[in-house]
MOPAC internal coordinates of N, CA, C and O (Angstrom, degrees):
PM7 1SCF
backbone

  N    0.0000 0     0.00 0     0.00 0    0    0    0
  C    1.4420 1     0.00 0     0.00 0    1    0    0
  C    1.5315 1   111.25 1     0.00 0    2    1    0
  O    1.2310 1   117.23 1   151.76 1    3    2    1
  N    1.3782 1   122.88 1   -28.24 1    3    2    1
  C    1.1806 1   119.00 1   166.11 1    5    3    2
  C    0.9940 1   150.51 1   -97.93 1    6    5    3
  O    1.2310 1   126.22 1  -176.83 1    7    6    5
  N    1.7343 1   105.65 1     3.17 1    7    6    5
  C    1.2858 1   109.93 1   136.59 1    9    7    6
  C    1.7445 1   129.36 1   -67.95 1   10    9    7
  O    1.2310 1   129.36 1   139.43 1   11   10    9
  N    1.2990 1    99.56 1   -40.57 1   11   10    9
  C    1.9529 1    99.00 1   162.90 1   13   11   10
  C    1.6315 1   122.08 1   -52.13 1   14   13   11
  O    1.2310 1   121.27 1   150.48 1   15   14   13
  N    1.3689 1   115.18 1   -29.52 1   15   14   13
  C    1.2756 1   126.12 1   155.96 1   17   15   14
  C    1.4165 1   127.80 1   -44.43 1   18   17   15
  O    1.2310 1   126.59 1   115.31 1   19   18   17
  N    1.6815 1   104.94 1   -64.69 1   19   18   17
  C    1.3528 1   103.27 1   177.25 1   21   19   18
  C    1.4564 1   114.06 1   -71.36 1   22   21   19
  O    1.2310 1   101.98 1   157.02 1   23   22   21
  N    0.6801 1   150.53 1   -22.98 1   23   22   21
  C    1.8155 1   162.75 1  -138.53 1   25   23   22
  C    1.6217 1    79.68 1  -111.01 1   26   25   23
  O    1.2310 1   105.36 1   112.88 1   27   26   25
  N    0.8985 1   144.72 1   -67.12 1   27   26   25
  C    1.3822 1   151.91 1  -165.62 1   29   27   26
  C    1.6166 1    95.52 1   -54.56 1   30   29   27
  O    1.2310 1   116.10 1   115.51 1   31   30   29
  N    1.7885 1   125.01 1   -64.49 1   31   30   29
  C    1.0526 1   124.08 1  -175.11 1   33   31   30
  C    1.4120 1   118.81 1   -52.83 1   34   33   31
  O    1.2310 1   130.27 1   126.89 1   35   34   33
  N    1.4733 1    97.80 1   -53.11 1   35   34   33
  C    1.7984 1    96.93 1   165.21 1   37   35   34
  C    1.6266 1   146.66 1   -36.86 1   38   37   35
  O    1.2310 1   130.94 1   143.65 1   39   38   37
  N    1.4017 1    96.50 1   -36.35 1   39   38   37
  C    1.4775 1   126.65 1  -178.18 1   41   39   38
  C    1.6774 1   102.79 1   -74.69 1   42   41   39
  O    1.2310 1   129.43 1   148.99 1   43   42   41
  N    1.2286 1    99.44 1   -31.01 1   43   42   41
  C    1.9231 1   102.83 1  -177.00 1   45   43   42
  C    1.7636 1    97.87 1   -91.28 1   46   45   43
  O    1.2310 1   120.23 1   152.74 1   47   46   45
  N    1.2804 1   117.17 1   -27.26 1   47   46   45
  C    1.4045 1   103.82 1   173.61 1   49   47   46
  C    1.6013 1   105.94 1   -99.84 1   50   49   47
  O    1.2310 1   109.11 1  -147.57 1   51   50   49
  N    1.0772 1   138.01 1    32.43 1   51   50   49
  C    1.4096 1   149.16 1   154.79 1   53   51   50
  C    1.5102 1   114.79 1   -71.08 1   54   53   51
  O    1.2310 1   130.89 1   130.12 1   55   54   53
  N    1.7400 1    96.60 1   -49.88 1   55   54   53
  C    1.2226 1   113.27 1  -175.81 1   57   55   54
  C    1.5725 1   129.41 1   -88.85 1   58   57   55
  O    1.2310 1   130.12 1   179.47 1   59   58   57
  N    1.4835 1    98.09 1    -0.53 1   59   58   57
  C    1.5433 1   114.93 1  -168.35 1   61   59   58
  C    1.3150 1   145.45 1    83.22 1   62   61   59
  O    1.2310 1   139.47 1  -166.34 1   63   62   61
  N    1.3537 1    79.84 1    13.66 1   63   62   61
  C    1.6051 1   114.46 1  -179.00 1   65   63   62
  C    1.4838 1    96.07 1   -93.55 1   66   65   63
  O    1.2310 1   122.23 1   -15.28 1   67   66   65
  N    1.8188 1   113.34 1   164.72 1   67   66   65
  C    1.2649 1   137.13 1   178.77 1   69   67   66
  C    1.4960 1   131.04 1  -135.74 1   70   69   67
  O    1.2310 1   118.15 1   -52.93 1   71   70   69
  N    1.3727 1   121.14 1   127.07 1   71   70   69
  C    1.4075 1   119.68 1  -159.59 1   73   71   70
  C    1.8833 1   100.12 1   -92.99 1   74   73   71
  O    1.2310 1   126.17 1   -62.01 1   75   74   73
  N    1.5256 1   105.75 1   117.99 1   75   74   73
  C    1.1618 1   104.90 1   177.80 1   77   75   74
  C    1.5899 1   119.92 1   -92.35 1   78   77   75
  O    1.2310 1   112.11 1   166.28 1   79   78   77
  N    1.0652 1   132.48 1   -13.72 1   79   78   77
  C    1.7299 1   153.59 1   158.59 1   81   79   78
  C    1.1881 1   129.38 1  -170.24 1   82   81   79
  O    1.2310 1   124.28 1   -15.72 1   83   82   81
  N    1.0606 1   109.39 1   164.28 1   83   82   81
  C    1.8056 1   124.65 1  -164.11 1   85   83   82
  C    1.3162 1   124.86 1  -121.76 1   86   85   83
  O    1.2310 1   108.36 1  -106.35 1   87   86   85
  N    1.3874 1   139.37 1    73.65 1   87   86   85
  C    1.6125 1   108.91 1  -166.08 1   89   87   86
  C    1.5276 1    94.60 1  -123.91 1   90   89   87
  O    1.2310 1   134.51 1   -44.78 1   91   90   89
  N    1.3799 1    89.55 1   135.22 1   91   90   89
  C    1.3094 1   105.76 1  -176.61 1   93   91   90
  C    1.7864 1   121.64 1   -90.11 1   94   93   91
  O    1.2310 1   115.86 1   -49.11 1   95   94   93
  N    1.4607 1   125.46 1   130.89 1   95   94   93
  C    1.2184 1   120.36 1  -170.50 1   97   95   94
  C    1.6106 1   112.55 1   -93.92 1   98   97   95
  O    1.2310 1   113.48 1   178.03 1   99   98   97
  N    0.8934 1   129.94 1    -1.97 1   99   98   97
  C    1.5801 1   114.43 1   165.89 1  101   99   98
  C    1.9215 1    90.60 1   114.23 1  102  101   99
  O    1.2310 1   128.44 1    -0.21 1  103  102  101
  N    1.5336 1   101.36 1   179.79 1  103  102  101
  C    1.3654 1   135.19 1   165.28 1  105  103  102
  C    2.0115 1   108.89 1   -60.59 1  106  105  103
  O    1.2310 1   110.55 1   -82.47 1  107  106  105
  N    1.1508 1   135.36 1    97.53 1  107  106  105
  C    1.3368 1   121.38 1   164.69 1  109  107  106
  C    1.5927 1   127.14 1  -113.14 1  110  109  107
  O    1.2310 1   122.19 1   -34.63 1  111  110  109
  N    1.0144 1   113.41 1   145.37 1  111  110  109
  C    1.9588 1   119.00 1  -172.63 1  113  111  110
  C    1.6746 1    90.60 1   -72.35 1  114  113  111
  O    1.2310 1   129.74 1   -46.49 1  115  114  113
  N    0.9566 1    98.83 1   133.51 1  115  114  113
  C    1.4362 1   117.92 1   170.79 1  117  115  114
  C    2.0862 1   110.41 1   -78.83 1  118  117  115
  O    1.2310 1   123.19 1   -43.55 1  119  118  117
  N    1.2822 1   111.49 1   136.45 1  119  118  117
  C    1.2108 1    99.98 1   173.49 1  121  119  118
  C    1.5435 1   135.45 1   -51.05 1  122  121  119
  O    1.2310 1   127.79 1   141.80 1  123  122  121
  N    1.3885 1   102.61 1   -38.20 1  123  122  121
  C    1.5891 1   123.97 1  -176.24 1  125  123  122
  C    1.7718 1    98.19 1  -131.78 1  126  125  123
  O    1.2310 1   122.96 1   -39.80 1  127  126  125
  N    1.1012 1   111.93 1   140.20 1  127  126  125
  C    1.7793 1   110.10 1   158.49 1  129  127  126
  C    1.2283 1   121.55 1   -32.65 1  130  129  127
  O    1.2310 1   104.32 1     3.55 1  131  130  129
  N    0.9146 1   146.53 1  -176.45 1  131  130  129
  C    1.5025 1   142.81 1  -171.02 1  133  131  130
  C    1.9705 1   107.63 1  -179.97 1  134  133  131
  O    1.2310 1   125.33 1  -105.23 1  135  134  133
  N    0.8505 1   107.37 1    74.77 1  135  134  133
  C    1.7236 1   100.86 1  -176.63 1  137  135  134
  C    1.0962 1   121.80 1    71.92 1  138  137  135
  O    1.2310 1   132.09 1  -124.90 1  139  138  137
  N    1.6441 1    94.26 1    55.10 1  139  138  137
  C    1.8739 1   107.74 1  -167.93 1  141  139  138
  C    1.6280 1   132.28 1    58.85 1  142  141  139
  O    1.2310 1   124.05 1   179.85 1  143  142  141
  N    1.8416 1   109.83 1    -0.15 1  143  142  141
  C    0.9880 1   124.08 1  -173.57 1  145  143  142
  C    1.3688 1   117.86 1  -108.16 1  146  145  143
  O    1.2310 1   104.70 1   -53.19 1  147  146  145
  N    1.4679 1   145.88 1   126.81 1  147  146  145
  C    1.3491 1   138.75 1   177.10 1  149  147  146
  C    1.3456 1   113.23 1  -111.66 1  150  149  147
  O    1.2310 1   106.65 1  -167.78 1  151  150  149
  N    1.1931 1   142.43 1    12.22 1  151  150  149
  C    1.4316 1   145.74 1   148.57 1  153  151  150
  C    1.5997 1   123.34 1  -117.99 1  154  153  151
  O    1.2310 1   115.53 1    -9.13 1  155  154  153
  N    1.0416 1   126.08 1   170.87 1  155  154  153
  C    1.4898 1   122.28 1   168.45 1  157  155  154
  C    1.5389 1    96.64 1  -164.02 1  158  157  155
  O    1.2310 1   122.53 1   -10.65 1  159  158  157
  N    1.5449 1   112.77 1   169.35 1  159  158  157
  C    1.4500 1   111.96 1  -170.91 1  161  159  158
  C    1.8892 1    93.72 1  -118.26 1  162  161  159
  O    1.2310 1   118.15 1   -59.49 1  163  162  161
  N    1.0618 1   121.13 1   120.51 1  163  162  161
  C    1.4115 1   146.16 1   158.55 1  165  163  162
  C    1.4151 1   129.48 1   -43.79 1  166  165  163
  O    1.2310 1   112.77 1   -46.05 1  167  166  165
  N    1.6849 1   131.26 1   133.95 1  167  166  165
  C    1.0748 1   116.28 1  -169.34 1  169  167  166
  C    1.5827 1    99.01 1  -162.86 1  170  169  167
  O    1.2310 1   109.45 1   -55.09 1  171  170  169
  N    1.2493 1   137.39 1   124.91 1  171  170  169
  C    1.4966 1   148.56 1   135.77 1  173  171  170
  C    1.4259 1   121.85 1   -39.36 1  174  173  171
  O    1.2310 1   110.56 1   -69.42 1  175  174  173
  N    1.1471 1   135.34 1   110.58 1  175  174  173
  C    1.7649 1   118.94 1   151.34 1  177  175  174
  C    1.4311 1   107.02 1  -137.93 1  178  177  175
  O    1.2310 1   123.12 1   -35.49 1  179  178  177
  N    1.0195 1   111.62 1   144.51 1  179  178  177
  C    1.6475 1   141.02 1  -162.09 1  181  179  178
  C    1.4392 1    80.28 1   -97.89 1  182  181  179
  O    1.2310 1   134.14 1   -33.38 1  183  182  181
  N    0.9527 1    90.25 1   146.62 1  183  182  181
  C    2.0473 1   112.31 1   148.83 1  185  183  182
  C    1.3805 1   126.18 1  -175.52 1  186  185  183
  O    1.2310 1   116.93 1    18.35 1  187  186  185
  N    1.1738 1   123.45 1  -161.65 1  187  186  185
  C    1.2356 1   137.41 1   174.73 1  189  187  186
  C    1.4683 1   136.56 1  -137.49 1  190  189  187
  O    1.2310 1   114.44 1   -78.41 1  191  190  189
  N    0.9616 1   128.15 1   101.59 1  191  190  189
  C    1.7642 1   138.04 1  -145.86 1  193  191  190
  C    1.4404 1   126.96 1  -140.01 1  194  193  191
  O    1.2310 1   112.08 1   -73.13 1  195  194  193
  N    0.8532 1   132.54 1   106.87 1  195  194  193
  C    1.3296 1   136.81 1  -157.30 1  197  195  194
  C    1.8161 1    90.71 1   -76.47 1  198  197  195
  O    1.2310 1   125.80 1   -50.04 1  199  198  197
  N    1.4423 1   106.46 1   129.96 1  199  198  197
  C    1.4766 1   135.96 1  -176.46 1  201  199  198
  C    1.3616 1   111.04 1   -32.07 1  202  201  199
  O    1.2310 1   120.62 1   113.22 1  203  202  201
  N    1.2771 1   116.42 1   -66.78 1  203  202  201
  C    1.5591 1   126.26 1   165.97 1  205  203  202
  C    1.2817 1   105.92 1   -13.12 1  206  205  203
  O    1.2310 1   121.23 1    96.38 1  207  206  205
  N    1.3616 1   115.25 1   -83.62 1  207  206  205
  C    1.4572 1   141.08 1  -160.94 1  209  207  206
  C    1.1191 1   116.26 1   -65.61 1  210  209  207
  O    1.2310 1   116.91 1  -163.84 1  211  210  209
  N    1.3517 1   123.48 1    16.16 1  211  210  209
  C    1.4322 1   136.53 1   171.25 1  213  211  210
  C    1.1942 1   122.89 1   -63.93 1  214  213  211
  O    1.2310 1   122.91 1   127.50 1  215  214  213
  N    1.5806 1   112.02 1   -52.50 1  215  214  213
  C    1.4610 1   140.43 1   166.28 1  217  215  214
  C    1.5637 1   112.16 1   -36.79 1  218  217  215
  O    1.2310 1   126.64 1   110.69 1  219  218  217
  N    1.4885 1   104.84 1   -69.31 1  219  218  217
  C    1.0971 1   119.78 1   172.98 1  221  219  218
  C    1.4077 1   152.08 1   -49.18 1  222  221  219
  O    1.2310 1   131.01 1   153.53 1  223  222  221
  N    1.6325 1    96.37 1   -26.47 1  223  222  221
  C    1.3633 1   123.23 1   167.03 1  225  223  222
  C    1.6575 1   106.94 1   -82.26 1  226  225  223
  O    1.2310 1   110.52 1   137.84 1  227  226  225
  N    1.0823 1   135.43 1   -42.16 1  227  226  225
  C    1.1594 1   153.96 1   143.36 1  229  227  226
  C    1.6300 1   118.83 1    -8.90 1  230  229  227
  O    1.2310 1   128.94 1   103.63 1  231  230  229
  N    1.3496 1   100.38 1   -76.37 1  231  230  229
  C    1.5926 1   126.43 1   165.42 1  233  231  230
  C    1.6841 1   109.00 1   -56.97 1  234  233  231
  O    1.2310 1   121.77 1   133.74 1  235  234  233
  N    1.3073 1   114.22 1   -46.26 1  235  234  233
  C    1.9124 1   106.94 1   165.07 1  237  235  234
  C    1.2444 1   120.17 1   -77.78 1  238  237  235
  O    1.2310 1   112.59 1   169.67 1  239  238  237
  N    1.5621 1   131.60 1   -10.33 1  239  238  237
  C    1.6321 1   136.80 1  -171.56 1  241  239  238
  C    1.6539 1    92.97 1   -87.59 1  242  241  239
  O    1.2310 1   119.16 1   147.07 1  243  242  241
  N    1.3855 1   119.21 1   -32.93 1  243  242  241
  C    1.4153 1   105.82 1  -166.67 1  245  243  242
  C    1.3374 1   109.54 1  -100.83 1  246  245  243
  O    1.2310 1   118.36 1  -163.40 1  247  246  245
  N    1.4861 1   120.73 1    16.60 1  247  246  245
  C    1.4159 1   129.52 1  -168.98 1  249  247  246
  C    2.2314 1    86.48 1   -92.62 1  250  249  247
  O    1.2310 1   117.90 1   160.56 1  251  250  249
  N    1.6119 1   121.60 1   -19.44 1  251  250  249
  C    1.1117 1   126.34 1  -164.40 1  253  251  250
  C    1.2832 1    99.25 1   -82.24 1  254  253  251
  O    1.2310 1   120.76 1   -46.79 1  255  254  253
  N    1.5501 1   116.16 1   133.21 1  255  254  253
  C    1.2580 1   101.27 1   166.34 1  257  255  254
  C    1.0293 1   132.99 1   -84.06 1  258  257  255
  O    1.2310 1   110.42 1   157.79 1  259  258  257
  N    1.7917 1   135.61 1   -22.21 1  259  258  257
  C    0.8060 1   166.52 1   104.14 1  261  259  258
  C    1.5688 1   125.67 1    33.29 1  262  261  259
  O    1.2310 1   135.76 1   130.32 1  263  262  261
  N    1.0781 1    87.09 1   -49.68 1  263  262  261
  C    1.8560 1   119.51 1  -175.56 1  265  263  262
  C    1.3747 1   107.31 1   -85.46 1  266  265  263
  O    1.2310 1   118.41 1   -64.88 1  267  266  265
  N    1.2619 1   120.63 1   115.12 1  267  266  265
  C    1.4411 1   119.49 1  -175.63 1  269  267  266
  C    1.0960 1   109.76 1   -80.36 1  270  269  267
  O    1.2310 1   122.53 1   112.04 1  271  270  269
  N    1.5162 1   112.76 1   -67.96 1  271  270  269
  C    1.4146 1   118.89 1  -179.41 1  273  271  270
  C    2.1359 1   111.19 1  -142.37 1  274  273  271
  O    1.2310 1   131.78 1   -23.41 1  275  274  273
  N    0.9339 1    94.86 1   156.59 1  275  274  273
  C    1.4579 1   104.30 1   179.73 1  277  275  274
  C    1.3123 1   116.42 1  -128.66 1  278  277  275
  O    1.2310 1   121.64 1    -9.35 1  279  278  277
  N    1.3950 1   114.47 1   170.65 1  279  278  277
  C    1.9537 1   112.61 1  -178.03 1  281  279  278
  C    1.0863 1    86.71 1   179.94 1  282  281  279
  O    1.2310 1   127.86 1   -50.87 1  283  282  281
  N    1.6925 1   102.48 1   129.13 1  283  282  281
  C    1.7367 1   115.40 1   172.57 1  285  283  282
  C    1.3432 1   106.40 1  -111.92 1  286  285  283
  O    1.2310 1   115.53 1   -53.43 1  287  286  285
  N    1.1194 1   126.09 1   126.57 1  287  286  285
  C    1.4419 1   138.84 1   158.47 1  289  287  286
  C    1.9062 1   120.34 1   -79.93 1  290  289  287
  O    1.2310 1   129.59 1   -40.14 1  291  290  289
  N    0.9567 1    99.12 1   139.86 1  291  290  289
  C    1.3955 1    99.89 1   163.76 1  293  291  290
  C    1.8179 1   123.62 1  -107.39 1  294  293  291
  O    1.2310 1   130.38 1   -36.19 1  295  294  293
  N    0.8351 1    97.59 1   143.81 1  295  294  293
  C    2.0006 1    92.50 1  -163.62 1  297  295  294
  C    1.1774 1   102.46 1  -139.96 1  298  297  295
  O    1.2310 1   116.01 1   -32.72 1  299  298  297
  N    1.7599 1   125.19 1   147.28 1  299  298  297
  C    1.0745 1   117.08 1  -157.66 1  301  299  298
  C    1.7714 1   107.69 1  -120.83 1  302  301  299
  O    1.2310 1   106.73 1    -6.02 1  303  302  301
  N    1.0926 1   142.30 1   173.98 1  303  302  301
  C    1.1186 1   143.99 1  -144.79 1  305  303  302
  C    1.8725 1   112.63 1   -43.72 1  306  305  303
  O    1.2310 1   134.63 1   126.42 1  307  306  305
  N    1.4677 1    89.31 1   -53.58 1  307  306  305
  C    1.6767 1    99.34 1  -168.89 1  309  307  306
  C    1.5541 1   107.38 1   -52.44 1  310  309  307
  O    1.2310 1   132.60 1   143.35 1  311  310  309
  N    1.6730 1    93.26 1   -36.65 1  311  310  309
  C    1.7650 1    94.96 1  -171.79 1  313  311  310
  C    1.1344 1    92.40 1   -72.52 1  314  313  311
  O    1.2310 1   107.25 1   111.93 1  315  314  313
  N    1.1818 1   141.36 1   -68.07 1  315  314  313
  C    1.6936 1   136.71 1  -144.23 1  317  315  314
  C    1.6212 1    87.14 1   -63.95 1  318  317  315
  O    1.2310 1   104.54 1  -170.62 1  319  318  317
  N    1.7204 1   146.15 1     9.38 1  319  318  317
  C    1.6854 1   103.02 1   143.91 1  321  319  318
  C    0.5839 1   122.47 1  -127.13 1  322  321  319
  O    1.2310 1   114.32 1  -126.25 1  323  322  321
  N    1.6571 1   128.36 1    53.75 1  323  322  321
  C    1.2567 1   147.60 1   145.29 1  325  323  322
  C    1.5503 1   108.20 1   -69.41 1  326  325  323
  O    1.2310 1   124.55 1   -31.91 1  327  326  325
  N    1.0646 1   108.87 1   148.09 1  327  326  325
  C    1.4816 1    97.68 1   163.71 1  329  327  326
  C    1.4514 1   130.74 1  -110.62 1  330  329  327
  O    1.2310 1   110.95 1   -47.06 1  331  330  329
  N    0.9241 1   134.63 1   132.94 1  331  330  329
  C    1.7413 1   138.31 1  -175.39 1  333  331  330
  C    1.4840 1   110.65 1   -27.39 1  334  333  331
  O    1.2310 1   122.43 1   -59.50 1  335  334  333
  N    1.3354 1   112.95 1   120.50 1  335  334  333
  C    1.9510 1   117.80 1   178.56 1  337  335  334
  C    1.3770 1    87.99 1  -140.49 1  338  337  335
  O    1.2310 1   141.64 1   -31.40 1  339  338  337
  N    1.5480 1    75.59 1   148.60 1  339  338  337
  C    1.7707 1    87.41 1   175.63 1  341  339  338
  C    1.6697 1   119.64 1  -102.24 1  342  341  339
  O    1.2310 1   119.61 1   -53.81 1  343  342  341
  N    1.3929 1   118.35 1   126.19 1  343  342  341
  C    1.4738 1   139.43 1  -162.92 1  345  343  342
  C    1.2747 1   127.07 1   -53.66 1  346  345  343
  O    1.2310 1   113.86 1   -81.94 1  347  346  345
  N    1.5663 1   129.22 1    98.06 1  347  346  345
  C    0.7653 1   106.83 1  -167.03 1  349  347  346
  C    1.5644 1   139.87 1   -31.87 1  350  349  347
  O    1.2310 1   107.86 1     9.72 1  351  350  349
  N    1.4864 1   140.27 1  -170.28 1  351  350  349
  C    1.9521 1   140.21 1  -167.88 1  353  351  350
  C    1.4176 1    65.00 1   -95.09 1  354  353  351
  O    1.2310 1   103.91 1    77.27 1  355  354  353
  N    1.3410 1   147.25 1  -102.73 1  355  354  353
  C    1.7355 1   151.79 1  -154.83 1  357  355  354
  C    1.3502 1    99.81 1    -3.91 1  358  357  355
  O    1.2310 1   129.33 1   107.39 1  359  358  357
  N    1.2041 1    99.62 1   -72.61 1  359  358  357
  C    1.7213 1   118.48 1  -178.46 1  361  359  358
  C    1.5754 1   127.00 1   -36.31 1  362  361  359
  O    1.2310 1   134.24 1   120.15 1  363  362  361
  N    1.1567 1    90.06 1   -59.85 1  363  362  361
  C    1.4326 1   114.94 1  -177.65 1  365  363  362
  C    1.9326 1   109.52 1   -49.30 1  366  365  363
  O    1.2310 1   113.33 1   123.46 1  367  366  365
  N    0.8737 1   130.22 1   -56.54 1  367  366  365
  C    1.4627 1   154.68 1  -172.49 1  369  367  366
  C    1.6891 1   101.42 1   -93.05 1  370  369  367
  O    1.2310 1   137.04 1   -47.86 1  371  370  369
  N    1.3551 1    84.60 1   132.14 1  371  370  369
  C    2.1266 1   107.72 1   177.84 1  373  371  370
  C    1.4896 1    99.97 1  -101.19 1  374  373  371
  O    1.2310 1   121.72 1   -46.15 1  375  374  373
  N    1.3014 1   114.30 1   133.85 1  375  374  373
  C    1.0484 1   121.75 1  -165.29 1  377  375  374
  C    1.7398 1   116.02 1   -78.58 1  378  377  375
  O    1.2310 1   131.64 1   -39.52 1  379  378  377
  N    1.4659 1    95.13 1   140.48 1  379  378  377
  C    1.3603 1    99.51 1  -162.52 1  381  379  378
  C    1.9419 1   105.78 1   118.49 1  382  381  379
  O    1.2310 1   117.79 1   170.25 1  383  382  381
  N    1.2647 1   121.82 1    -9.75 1  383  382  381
  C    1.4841 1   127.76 1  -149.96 1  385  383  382
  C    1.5237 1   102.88 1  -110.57 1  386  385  383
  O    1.2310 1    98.44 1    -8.00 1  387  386  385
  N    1.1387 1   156.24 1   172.00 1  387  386  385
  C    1.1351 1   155.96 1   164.38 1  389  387  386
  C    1.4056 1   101.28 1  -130.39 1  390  389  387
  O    1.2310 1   118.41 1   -28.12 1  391  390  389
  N    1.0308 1   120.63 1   151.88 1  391  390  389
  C    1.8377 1   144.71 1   148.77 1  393  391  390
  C    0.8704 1   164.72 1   -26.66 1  394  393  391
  O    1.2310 1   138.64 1   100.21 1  395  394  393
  N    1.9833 1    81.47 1   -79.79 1  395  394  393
  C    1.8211 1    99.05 1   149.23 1  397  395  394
  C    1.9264 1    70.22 1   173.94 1  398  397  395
  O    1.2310 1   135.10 1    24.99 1  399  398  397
  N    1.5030 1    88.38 1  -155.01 1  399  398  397
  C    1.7553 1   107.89 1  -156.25 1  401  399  398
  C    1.6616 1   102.07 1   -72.60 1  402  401  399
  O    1.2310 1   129.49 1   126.70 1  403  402  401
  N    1.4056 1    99.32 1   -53.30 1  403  402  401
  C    1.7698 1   103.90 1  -172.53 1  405  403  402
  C    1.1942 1   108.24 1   -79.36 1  406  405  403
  O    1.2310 1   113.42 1  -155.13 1  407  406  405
  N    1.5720 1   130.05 1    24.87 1  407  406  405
  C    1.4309 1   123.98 1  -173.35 1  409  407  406
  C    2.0649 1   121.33 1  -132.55 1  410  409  407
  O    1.2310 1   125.08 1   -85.56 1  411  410  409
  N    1.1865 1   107.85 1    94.44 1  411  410  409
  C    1.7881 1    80.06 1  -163.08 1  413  411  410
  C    1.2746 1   105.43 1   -68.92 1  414  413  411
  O    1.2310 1   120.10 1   180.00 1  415  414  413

């Protein structure tokens, strides 16, 4: 995972963008399989990226094979000084949803 990390960080400083933190969320059960796969390992990174280059970073994240899936948010001042925590299992899951097998 941390090589997908760095390769990820790189790609945002390719573009001139800057990674302001990283927190990583662990191993999670996927609700449904997903490409023969029912877990994946989770990850936060902050940065900073000029709008344009959104696209573009986009177009190099999916060149990884590695990389399942990605999603960029945009967040606005108050949020960006919070700092990245990871969500509680409660949290995480909409009710009605399961986990995986060993989890109600």
């Amino acid at each position: 995972m941390q090589g997908v990390l760095e390769t990820v960080r790189n790609e945002i400083a390719k573009l001139k963008g800057s990674v302001l933190e990283t927190a990583l969320l662990g191993k999670q059960a996927f609700v449904r399989p997903m490409q023969k796969m029912d877990a994946g390992y989770y990850a936060k990174i902050r940065f900073t990226l000029d709008p344009l280059s959104q696209a573009p970073l986009l177009a190099r994240l999916k060149l990884i094979d590695s990389l399942f899936r990605v999603q960029i948010v945009s967040i606005d001042a108050t949020e960006a000084a919070k700092p990245l925590q990871k969500k509680p299992a409660e949290a995480a899951t909409s009710s009605g949803e399961r986990r995986g097998n060993d989890q109600p």
